[in-house]
C-alpha positions in Angstrom: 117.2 120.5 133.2 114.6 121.8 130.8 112.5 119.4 128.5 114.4 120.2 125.0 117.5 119.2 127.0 116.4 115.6 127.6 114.3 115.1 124.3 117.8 116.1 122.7 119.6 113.5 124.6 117.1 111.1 124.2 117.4 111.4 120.3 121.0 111.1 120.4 121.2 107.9 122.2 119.2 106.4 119.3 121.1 107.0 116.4 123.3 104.2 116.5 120.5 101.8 116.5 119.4 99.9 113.0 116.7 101.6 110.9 113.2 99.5 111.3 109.6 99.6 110.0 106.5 99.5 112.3 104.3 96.5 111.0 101.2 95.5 112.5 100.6 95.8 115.9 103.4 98.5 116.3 106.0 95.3 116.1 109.4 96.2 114.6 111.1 94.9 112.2 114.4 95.4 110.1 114.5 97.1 107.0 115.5 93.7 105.1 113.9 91.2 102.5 113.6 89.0 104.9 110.1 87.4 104.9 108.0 88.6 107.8 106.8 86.0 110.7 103.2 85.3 110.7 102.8 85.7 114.2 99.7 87.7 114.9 100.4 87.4 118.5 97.3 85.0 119.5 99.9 82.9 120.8 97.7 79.6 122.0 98.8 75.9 121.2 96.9 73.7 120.6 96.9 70.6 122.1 95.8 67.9 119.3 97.2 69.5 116.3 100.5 70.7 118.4 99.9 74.5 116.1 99.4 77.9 117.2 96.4 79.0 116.9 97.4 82.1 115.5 100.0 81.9 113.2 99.3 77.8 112.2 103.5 77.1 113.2 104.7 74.4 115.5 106.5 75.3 118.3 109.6 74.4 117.1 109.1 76.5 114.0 108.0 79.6 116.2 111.5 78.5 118.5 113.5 78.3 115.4 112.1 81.2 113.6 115.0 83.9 114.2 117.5 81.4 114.0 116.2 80.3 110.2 117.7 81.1 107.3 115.7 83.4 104.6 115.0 80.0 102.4 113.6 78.0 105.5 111.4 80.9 106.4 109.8 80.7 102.8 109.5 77.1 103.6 107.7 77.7 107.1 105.3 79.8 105.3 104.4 77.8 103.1 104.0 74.9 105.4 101.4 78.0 106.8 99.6 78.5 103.7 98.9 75.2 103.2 97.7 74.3 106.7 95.1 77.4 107.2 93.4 76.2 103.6 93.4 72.8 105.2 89.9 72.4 106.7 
């Protein structure tokens, strides 16, 4: 089978997927309004505080992230914003 033959497939197979944007880090993400995780993926807890050490989020925020609802994201965030100003 020559090349152009399975590059042509290959492109077919993908049109049914969802349209998405590369962020950072070559991540995916839909083409929505949705505010974007902070994960930077330095995914380390720590132990006292109970945060990533990345992206400043409990675990159960990070669990619950997909799950959340556009308003309780906003809220995560700025639960993030104020704890990396915290010294």
């Amino acid at each position: 089978m020559a090349d152009h033959d399975r590059a042509a497939r290959a492109w077919r197979g993908h049109a049914g997927r969802r349209q998405t944007r590369h962020r950072r880090y070559g991540r995916r993400q839909p083409l929505t309004d949705a505010p974007p995780s902070p994960c930077i993926l330095v995914c380390t807890m720590d132990r006292v505080s109970g945060l990533c050490l990345g992206c400043y989020r409990t675990i159960t925020e990070i669990t619950g992230w997909s799950r959340a609802d556009d308003d309780e994201k906003r809220a995560i965030l700025a639960r993030v914003t104020k704890r990396r100003a915290a010294p």
